[in-house]
C-alpha positions as a printed Julia matrix, in Angstrom:
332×3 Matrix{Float64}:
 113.08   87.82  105.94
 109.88   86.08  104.61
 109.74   82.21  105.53
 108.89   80.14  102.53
 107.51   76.77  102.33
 110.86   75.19  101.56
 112.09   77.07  104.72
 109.32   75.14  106.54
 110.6    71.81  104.26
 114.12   72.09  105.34
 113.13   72.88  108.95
 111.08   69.74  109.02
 113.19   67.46  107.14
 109.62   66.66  104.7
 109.34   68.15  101.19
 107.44   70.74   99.79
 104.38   68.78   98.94
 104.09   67.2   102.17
 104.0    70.59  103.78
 101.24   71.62  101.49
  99.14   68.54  102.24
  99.1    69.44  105.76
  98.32   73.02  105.29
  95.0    71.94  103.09
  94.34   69.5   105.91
  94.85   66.16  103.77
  94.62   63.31  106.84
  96.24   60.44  104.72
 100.05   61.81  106.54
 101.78   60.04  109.44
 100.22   61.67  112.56
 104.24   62.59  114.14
 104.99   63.71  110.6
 102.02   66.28  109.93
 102.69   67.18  113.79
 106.22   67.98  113.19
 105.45   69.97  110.21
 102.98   71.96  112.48
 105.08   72.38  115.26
 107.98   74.09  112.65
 105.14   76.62  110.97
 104.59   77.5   114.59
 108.4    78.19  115.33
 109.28   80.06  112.35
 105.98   82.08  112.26
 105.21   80.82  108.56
 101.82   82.34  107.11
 100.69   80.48  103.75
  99.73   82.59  100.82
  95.7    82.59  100.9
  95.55   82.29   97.66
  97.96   79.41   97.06
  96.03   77.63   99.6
  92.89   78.2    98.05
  94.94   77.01   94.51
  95.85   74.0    96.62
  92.46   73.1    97.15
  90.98   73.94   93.61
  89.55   77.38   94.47
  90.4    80.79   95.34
  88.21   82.56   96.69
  88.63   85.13   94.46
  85.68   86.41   91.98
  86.97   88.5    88.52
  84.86   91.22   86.88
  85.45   92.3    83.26
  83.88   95.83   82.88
  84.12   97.98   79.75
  85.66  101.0    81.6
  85.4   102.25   84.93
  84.36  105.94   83.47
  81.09  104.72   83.6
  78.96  106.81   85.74
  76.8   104.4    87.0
  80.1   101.78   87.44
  81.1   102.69   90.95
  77.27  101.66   92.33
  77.49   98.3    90.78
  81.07   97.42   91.63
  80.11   98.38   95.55
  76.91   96.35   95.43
  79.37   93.43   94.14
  82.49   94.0    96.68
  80.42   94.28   99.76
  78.77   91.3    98.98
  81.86   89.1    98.42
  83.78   90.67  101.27
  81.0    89.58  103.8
  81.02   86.51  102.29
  85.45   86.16  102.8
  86.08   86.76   98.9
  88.08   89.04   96.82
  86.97   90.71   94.05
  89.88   90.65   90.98
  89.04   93.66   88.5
  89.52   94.09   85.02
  89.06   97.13   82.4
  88.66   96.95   78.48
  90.6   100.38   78.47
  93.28   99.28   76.28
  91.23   97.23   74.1
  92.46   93.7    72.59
  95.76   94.19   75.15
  93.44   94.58   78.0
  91.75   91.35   76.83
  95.26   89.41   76.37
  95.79   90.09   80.29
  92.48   88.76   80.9
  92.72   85.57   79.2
  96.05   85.09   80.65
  94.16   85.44   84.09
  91.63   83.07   83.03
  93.7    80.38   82.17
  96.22   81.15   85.23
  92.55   79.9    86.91
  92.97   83.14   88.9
  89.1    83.27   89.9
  86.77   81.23   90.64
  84.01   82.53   88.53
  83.08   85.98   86.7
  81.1    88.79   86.8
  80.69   90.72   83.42
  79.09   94.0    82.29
  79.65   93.16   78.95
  82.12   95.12   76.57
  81.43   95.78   73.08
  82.84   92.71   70.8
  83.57   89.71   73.54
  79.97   88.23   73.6
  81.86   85.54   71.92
  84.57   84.82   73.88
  82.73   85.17   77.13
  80.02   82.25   76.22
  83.03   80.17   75.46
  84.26   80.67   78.77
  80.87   80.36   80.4
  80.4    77.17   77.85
  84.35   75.59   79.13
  82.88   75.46   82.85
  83.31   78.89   84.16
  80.43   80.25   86.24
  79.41   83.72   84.52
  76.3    85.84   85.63
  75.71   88.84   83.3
  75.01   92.05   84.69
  72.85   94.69   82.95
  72.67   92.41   79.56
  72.72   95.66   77.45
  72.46   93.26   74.37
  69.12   91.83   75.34
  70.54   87.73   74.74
  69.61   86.11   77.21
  69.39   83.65   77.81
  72.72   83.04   77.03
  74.22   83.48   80.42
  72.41   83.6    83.66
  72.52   87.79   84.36
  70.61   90.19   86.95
  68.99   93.04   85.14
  66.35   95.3    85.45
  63.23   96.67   83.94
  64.21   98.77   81.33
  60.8    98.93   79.38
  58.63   99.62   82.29
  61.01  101.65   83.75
  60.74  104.14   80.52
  57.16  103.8    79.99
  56.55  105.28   83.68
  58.65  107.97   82.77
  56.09  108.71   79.35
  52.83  108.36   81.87
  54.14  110.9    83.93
  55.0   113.56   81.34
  51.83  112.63   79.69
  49.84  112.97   83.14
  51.32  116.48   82.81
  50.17  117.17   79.33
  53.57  117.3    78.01
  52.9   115.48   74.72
  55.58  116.55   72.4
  58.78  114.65   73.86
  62.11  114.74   72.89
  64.31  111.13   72.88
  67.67  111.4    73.62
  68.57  107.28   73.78
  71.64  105.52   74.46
  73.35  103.31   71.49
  70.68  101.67   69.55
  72.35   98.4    69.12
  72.12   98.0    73.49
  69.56   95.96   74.37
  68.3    98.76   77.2
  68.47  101.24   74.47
  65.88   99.42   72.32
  63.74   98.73   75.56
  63.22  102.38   76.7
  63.08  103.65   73.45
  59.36  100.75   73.11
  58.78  101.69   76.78
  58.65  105.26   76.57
  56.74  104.65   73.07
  53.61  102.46   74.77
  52.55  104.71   77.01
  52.87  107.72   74.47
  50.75  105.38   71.65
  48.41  104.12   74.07
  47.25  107.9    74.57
  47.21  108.01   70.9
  50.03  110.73   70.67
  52.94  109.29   68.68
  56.3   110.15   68.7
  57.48  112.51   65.9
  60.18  110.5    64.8
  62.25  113.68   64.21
  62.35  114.17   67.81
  64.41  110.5    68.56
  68.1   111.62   69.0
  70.61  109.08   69.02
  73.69  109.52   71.73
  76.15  107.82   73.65
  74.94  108.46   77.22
  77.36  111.75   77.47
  76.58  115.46   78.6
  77.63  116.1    75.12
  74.77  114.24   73.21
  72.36  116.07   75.97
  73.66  119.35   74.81
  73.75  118.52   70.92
  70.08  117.4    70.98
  68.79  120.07   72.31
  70.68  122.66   70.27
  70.19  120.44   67.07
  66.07  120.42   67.85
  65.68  124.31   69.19
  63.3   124.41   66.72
  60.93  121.88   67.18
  58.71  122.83   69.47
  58.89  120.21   72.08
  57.83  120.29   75.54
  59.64  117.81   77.46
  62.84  115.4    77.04
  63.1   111.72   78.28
  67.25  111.01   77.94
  68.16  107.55   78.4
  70.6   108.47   81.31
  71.04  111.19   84.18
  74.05  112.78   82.63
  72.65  113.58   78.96
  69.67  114.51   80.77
  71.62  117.03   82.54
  73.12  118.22   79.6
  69.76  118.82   77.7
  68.56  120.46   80.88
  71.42  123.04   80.67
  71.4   123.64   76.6
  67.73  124.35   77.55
  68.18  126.95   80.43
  70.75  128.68   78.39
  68.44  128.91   75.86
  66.4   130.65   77.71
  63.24  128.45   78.28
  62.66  127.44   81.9
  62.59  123.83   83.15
  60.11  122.61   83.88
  58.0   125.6    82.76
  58.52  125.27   79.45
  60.68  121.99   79.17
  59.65  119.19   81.59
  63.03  116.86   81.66
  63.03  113.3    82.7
  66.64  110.99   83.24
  67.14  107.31   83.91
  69.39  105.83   86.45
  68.97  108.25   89.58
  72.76  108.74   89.9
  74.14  111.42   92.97
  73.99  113.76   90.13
  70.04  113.94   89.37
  69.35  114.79   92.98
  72.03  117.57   92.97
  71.23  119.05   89.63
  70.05  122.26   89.51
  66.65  121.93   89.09
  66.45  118.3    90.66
  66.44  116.0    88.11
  62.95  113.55   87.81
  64.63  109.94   86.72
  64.01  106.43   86.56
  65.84  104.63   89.86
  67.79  102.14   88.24
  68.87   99.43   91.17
  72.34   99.62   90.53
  74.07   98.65   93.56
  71.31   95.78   94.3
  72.08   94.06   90.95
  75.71   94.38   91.56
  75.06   92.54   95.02
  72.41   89.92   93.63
  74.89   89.09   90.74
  77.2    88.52   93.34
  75.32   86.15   95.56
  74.35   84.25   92.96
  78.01   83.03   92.15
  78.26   83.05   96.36
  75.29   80.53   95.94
  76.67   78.73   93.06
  79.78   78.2    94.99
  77.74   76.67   97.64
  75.96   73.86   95.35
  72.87   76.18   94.12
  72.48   75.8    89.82
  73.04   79.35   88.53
  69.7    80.1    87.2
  68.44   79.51   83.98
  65.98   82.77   84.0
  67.62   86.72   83.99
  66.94   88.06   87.58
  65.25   91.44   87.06
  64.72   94.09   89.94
  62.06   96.5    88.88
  63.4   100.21   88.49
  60.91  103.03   90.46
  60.46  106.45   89.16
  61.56  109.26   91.22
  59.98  112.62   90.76
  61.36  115.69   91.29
  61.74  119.58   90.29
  62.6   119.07   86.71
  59.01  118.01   86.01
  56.85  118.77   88.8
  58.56  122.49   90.07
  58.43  121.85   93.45
C-alpha cells in the first residue's frame, strides 16, 4: 500500500502542512515535533513525491519543451543535446507536440498554468509566436531554439549560422565550376529559409554568376519536394543543387540518378544539416553541419544558468555551422 502524507499526519499526531514544512526543511517547527515527524517517515518508509516537493518549494525541477512535431528529422539531435544536459544537471525534461493542433495547445496551457515547469524550451510552431512572448513577457524563462522566424530579439534563443553556412556551400560548388545551381529551399516565410536562400546568393553574385531565378524551387524540407524539383527542372540545364535540408537533398539526388545523369559527374548535390542520412546516402551526401545537438544542450544550460541567478541573455547565441564535403560533390 503506498503511504501518504496524511498516513505520516495521523502517525505523528501533526497535520498535513506541518509534515510538509519539515520535508522542505522550514526550521521555524518545535525541534521534538519536526523530530517526531522524522522519526514516523522513517518507520513507515514514506518517500515524498519529487515533484510536490519541488512545488512545495516554488520549483520543480522540471524544464517543458513545445516542439512542432517530433517527425522532424533533425528533432531527435536537439531533444538529446537538451535531455542530457538537464539530466546531468538533476532535471526532467516535460515534452510537448503541436500534433493535434489548437487541442495540443489547450493541454499545454493547462500545463503552464498548473506551473508544471520551471521554464521552457521552444522550437517554435507555426502560429504561437504570440502566445509564447506572453508567456515569456508573464515571467516565464523561454530560450528559443533555431528562431526559424528570424525575431529576435524577442526571446533569448541559440541558433546558428544559417547565411554563412549556405554561402560556403555556393563557394564550394563554385570552386568546382558548377555555376548553374538549382535551389530547393525550405518555407520562405522561416527565417533560415530566407538566410540560405541570401547566403547561397553572395557567394554566387560575388563571382558575378547570378541565380536564374527559374532555378529557386520552393519546398517543405521533404524527399518529395527533392524529387518534384528535379523532375519539374529536367530541362534546365543545371549542374548542381543546393537543398535547404539533407532529406530533399536526397531526394533530388535520386530523381537525378534515375534520370540517368551521374552525381556528381553531371549533378554536383549539396544538403544542409549533416543528419545520419547524408553520410549513408548513396553517393555520400556533401552538407552543411548544422550543430544540432550542441544548440539543444546550450539552450539548455542557459535556463540551467538562469536557474542559478545568471540573466538569460539579451543577444541570440549562434554556433557557426561547418561544411562537410563528401562524394556527392567531390567523387571521392
Amino acid at each position: 500500500m503506498t503511504i501518504t502524507i496524511a498516513d505520516v499526519a495521523a502517525a505523528a499526531g501533526v497535520s498535513k502542512t506541518t509534515v510538509s514544512r519539515v520535508l522542505n526543511g522550514k526550521d521555524d517547527l518545535d525541534a521534538q515535533t519536526a523530530d517526531r515527524v522524522r522519526r514516523v517517515i522513517a518507520e513507515l518508509g514514506y518517500v515524498p513525491s519529487a515533484r510536490a516537493v519541488g512545488l512545495a518549494r516554488g520549483r520543480t525541477r522540471i524544464v517543458g519543451m513545445l516542439v512542432p512535431s517530433l517527425t522532424w528529422p533533425w528533432m531527435g539531435e536537439v531533444l538529446q543535446g537538451a535531455v542530457d544536459a538537464m539530466e546531468a544537471a538533476g532535471y526532467g525534461l516535460l515534452l510537448f507536440t503541436v500534433n493535434r493542433g489548437e487541442d495540443s495547445m489547450r493541454q499545454f496551457a493547462q500545463q503552464v498554468s498548473a506551473r508544471a515547469f520551471d521554464g521552457l524550451l521552444v522550437v517554435e510552431p507555426d502560429g504561437q509566436t504570440g502566445y509564447i512572448a506572453e508567456l515569456y513577457a508573464g515571467g516565464l524563462p523561454v530560450v528559443l531554439i533555431d528562431d526559424r522566424a528570424a525575431r529576435r530579439p524577442m526571446f533569448p534563443s541559440v541558433g546558428t549560422t544559417n547565411r554563412s553556412g549556405a554561402r560556403s556551400a555556393g563557394e564550394h560548388l563554385i570552386a568546382l565550376g558548377r555555376h548553374r545551381p538549382l535551389v530547393i529551399t525550405g518555407k520562405i516565410t522561416f527565417g533560415c529559409t530566407r538566410e540560405r536562400v541570401a547566403g547561397f546568393a553572395d557567394a554566387y553574385a560575388e563571382a558575378g554568376l547570378p541565380i536564374d531565378p527559374a532555378l529557386v524551387f520552393e519546398g517543405d524540407f521533404s524527399y518529395r519536394c527533392g524529387r518534384e524539383a528535379v523532375l519539374r527542372s529536367a530541362g534546365a540545364g543545371f549542374d548542381a543543387v543546393f537543398a535547404h535540408n539533407d532529406l530533399s537533398a536526397t531526394g533530388a539526388m535520386q530523381a537525378v540518378i534515375e534520370s540517368g545523369r551521374s552525381v556528381p559527374g553531371d549533378v554536383a548535390v549539396v544538403g544542409f544539416d549533416d543528419l545520419p542520412l547524408a553520410a549513408n546516402a548513396q553517393p555520400p551526401l556533401s552538407t552543411v553541419r548544422q550543430p544540432l545537438r550542441e544548440m539543444g544542450d546550450a539552450a539548455a544550460r542557459l535556463l540551467l544558468a538562469h536557474f542559478a541567478g545568471e540573466p538569460l541573455p539579451a543577444s541570440p547565441v549562434t554556433i557557426p555551422t561547418t561544411f562537410v564535403t563528401r562524394e556527392s560533390t567531390t567523387g571521392r
